[in-house]
VOGU-3710 file (C-alpha; in Angstrom, 3 decimals, decimal comma):
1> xxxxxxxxxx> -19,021/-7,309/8,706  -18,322/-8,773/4,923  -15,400/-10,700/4,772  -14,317/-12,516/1,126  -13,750/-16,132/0,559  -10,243/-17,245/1,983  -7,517/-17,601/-0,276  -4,677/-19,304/0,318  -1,224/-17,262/-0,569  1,991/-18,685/-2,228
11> xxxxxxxxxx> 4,903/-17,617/-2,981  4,507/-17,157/-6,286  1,582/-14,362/-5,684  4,482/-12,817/-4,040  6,702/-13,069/-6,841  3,880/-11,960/-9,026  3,426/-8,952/-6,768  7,542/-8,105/-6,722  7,404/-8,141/-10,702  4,463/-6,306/-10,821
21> xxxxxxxxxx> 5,507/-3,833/-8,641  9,481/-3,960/-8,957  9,829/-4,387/-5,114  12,056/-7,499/-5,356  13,112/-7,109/-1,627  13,872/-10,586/-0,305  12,240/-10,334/2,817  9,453/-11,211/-0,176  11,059/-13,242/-2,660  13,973/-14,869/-1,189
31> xxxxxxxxxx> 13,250/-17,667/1,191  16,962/-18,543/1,785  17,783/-14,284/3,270  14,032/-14,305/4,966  15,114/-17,294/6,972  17,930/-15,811/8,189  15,638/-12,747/9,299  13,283/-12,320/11,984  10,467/-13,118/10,399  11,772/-16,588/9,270
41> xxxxxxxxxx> 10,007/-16,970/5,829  9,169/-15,109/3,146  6,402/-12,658/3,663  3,451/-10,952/1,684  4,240/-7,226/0,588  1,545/-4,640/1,932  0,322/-3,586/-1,105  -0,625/-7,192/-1,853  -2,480/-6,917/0,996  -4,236/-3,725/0,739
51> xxxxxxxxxx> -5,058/-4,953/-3,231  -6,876/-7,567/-1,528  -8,677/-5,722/0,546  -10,031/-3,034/-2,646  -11,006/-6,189/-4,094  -13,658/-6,648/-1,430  -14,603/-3,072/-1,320  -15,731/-3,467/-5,109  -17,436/-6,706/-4,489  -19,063/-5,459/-1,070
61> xxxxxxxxxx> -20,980/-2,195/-2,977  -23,908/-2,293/-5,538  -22,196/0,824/-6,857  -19,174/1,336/-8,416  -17,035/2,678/-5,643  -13,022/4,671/-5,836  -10,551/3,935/-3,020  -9,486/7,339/-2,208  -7,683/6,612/1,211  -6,391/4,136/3,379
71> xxxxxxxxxx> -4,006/3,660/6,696  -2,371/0,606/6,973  -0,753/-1,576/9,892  0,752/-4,550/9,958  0,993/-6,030/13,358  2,254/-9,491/12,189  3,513/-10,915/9,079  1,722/-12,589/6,250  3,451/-15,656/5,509  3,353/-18,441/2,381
81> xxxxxxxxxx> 0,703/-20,913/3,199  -1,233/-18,659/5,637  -5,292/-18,440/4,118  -6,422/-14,745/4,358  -9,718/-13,395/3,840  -9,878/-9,288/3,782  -12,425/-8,091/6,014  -14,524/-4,731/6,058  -16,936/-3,012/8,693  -18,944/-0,048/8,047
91> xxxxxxxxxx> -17,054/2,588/10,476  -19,454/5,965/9,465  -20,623/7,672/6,431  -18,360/11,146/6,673  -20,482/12,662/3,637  -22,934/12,101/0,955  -21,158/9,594/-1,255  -18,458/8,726/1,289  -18,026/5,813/2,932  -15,763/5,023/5,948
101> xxxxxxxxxx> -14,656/1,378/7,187  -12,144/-0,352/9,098  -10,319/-3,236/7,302  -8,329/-6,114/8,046  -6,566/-8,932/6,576  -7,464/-11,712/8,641  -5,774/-15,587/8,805  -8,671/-17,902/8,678  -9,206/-21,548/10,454  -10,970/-23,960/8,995
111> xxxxxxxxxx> -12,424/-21,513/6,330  -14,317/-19,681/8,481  -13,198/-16,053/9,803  -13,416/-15,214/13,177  -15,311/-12,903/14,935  -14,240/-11,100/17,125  -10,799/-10,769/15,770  -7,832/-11,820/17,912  -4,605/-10,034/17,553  -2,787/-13,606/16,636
121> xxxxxxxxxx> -4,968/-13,332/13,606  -5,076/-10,071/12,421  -1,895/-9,895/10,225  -3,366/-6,293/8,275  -5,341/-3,242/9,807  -6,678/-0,316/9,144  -9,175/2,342/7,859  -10,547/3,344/4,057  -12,486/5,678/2,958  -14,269/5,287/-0,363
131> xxxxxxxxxx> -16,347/7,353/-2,927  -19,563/5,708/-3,857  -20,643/5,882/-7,440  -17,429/8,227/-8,116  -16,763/11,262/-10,747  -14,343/13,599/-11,216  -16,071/15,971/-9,441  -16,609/14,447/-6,123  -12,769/13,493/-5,986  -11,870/17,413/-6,618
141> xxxxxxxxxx> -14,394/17,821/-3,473  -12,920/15,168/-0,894  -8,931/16,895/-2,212  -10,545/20,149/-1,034  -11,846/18,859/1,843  -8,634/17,235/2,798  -5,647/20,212/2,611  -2,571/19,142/0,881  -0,685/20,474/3,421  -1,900/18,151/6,299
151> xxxxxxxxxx> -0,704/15,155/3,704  2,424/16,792/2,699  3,818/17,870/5,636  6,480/16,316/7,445  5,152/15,493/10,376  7,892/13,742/12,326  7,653/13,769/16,179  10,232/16,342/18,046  13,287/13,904/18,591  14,983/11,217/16,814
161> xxxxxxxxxx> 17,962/10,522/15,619  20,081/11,909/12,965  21,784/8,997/11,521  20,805/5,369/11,494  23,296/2,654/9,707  23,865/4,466/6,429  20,366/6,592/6,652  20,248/10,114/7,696  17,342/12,638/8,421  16,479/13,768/5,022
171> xxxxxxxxxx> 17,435/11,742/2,174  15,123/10,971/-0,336  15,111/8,748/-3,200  12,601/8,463/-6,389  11,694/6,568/-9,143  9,840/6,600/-12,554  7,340/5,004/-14,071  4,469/4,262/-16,426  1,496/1,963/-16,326  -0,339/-0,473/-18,701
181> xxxxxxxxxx> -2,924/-2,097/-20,082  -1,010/-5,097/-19,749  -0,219/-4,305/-16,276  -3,920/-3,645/-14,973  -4,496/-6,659/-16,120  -1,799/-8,769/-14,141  -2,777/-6,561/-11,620  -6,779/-8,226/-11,832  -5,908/-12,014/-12,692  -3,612/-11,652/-9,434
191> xxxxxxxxxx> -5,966/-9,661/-6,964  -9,213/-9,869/-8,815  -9,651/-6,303/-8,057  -11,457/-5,477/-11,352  -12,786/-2,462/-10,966  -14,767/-0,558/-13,178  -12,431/2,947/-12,683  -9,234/0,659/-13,767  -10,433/-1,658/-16,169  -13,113/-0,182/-18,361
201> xxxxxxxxxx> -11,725/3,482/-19,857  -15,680/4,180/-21,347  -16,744/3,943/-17,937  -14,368/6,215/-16,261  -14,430/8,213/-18,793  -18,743/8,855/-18,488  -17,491/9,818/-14,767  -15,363/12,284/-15,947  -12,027/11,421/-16,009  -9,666/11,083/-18,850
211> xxxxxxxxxx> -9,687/7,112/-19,231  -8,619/4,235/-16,709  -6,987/5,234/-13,558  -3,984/3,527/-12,201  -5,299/1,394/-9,196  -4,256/2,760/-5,758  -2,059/-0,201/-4,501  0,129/-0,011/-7,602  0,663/3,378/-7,320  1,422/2,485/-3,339
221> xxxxxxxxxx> 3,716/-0,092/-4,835  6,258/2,443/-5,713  6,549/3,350/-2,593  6,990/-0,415/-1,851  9,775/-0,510/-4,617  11,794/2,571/-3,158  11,605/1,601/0,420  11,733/-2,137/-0,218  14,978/-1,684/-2,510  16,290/1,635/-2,445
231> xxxxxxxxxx> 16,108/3,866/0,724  16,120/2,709/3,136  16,667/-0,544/1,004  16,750/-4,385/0,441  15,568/-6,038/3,718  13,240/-2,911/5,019  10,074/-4,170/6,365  6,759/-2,392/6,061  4,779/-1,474/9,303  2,435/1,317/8,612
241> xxxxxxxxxx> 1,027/3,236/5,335  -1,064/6,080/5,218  -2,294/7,167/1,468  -4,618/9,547/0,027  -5,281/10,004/-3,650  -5,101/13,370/-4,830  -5,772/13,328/-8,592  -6,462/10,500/-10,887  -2,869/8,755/-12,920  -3,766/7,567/-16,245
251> xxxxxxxxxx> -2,336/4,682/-18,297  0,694/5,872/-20,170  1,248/8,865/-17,927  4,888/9,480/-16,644  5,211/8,936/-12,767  7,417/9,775/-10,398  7,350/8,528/-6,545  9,605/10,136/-4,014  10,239/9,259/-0,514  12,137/11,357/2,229
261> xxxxxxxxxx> 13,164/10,383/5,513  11,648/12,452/8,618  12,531/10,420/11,484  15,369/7,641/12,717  14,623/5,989/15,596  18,132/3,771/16,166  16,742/2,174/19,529  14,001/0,753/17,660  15,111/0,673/14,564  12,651/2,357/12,893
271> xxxxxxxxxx> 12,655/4,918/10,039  9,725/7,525/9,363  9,556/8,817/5,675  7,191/11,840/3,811  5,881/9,669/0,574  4,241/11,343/-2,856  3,650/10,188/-6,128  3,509/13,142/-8,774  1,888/13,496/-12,072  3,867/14,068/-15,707
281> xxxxxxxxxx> 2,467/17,810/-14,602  3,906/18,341/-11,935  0,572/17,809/-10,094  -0,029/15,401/-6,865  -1,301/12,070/-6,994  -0,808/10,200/-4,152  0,704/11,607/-0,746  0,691/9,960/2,681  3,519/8,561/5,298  5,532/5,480/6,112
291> xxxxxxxxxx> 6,965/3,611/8,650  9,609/1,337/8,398  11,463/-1,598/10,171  15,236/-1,880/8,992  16,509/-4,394/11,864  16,969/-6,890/8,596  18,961/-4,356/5,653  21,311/-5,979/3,938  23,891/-3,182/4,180  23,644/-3,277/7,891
301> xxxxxx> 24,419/-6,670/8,487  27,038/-6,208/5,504  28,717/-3,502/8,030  28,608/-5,723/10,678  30,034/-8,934/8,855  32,918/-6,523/7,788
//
């Protein structure tokens, strides 16, 4: 197991995060809403989280290694105050440069993380996979090994609902974007993810690509922005994220993120969505699936105030 050194989150890392992102939900930024919510305080957005937990993946290997994919969970809210460290366990080695490992965001006590985790602490969970000592090449590979059309698809379970609220069974919603310099480098002083493939364009480009790549939770983080503040909207809570990078975005380079409903689930109140991130080409970048928590929108309890 390597965990990192706790750090103890505030609410202006989550402010940072929401600019940095644009996902200025207030279930993240708005302590007077979030107490009014279930969760009772402001919490940490999931890509805040996950940035955390590439961080340690850089420190945790001699070699320069690329995030390439990642499930997340989040069983229990991350709140202002609470230390975290991000923990990572070597799962399996699926291929020559590959690695596999199960991570978690784990409150601490008394600086120390415990082991074996409990489920009171464990407020982040998942798998990663991870390309050690990256090139262009060896991404091309793992998309090839890994169909588009297993990412892409909609895979909603048979049943569901076909309206929720003001949601319905296939609306989507988008939103575009570029990247800097300037923000890669908020993006480091916050997480202190710097790594090599994001912050040093020489390097990444001796591996083959065109220059600095966008890192993987900000390009996550427009999915955070659209489902955080658009569909379904302000209030929307994060439970699950599954991503996998499909081509490299560079600085400068005109995004677009989309996300599409799949699934309503009114007795639960949960909302399954198909989420992609595509290139100034056309091409994909980033594909995967979410799954959402609306119990707290703020056109829902609008409607019921009315």
């Amino acid at each position: 197991m390597k965990a990192s050194r706790p750090r103890v989150l505030t609410q202006e890392d989550f402010d940072r995060f929401a600019s940095l992102s644009r996902d200025d939900n207030p279930i993240h930024c708005d302590p007077a809403f979030a107490r009014t919510t279930h969760f009772g305080a402001t919490v940490a957005h999931g890509m805040l989280l996950f940035s955390l937990l590439c961080a340690q993946m850089r420190r945790s290997n001699p070699l320069p290694v690329l995030p390439i994919g990642q499930t997340l969970m989040f069983p229990r809210p991350t709140f202002v105050g609470d230390g975290v460290a991000a923990v990572l366990v070597l799962n399996d080695t699926p291929g020559r440069g590959r690695i596999a490992l199960d991570t978690s965001i784990r409150c601490v006590q008394r600086g120390r993380v415990r082991t074996p985790a409990t489920d009171e602490q464990v407020t982040a969970q998942g798998d990663a996979i991870l390309l050690v000592d990256a090139s262009a090449g060896s991404l091309a590979q793992a998309r090839l090994q890994e169909p588009d059309e297993a990412i892409l698809a909609a895979r909603a379970a048979p049943g569901g609902d076909r309206t929720l609220y003001h949601l319905s069974v296939g609306q989507e919603a988008s939103a575009i974007r570029t990247f800097s310099a300037g923000d890669i480098d908020e993006y480091v002083s916050l997480t202190d993810d710097g790594n090599p493939f994001y912050t040093d364009p020489v390097f990444a480009r001796s591996r083959g690509f065109d220059g600095a790549m966008v890192p993987l939770p900000l390009l996550a983080g427009m999915f955070s922005d659209l489902l955080g503040t658009r569909l379904p909207g302000r209030g929307t809570g994060w439970m699950k994220q599954s991503l996998r990078l499909r081509s490299p975005a560079r600085l400068g380079e005109l995004l677009t993120a989309s996300v599409r409903i799949v699934r309503l689930r009114g007795g639960k109140d949960l909302v399954n969505l198909a989420t992609v991130v595509t290139g100034d080409d056309g091409r994909t970048v980033l594909a995967g699936e979410a799954l959402v928590l609306v119990r707290n929108l703020e056109d829902k309890r609008a409607l019921a105030a009315a």
